[in-house]
C-alpha positions as CSV (number, residue, x, y, z in Angstrom):
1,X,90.3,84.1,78.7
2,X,94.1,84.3,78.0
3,X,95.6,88.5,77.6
4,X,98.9,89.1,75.8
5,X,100.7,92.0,75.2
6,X,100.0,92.9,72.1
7,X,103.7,93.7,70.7
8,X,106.0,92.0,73.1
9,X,106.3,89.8,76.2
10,X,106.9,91.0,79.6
11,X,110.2,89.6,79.8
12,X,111.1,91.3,76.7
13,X,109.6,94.5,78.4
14,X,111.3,94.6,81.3
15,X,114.8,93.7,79.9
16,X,114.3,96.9,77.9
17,X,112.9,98.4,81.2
18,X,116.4,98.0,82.8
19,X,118.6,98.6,80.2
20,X,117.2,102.5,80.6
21,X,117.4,101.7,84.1
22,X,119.2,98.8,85.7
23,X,117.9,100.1,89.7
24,X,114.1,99.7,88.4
25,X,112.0,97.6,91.3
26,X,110.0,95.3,88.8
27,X,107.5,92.9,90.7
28,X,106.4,90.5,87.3
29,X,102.9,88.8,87.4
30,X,102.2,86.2,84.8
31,X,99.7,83.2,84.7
32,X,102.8,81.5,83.0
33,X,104.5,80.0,85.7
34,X,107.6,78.6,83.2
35,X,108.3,82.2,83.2
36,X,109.3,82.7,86.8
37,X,112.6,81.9,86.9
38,X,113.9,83.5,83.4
39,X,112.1,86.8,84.6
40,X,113.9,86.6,88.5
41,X,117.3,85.3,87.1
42,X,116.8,88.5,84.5
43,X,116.4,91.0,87.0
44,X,112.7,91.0,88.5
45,X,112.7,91.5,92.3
46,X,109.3,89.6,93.0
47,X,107.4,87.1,90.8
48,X,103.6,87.3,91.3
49,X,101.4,84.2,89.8
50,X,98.6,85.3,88.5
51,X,95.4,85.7,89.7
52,X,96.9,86.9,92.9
53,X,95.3,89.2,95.5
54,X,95.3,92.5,96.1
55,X,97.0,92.1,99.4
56,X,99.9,90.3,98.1
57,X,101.3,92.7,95.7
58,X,101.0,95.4,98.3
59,X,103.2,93.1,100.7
60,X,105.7,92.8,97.7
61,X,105.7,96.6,97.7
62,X,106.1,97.1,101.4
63,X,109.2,94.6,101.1
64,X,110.4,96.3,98.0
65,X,110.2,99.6,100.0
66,X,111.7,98.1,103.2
67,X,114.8,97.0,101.6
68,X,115.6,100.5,99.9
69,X,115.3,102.2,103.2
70,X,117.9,99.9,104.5
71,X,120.3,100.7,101.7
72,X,120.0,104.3,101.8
């Protein structure tokens, strides 16, 4: 069974996302693959294909989290 957003995409939502807020940490998951590198070239710090595990989003996270420590 195939979920979409119901009023836009996620790429859509997430350009919106950092126009508020250009320093947002977005981690994307899709089962679209062909979305991957439109959604890192736009701004995404991690790409997550979908189904992935629990265990891998939280290592995106610590990363995510790793690197702001380091630029602060």
């Amino acid at each position: 069974m195939i979920y979409r957003m119901p009023i836009k995409n996620g790429v859509d939502a997430m350009i919106e996302i950092l126009k508020i807020n250009k320093n947002k940490k977005i981690i994307f998951a899709s089962a679209d693959i062909t979305v991957k590198h439109k959604a890192i070239s736009l701004g995404a710090c991690a790409f997550l294909d979908k189904p992935f595990k629990m265990h891998e989003l939280l290592n995106k996270i610590q990363q995510i989290v790793k690197e702001l420590v380091v630029e602060q």
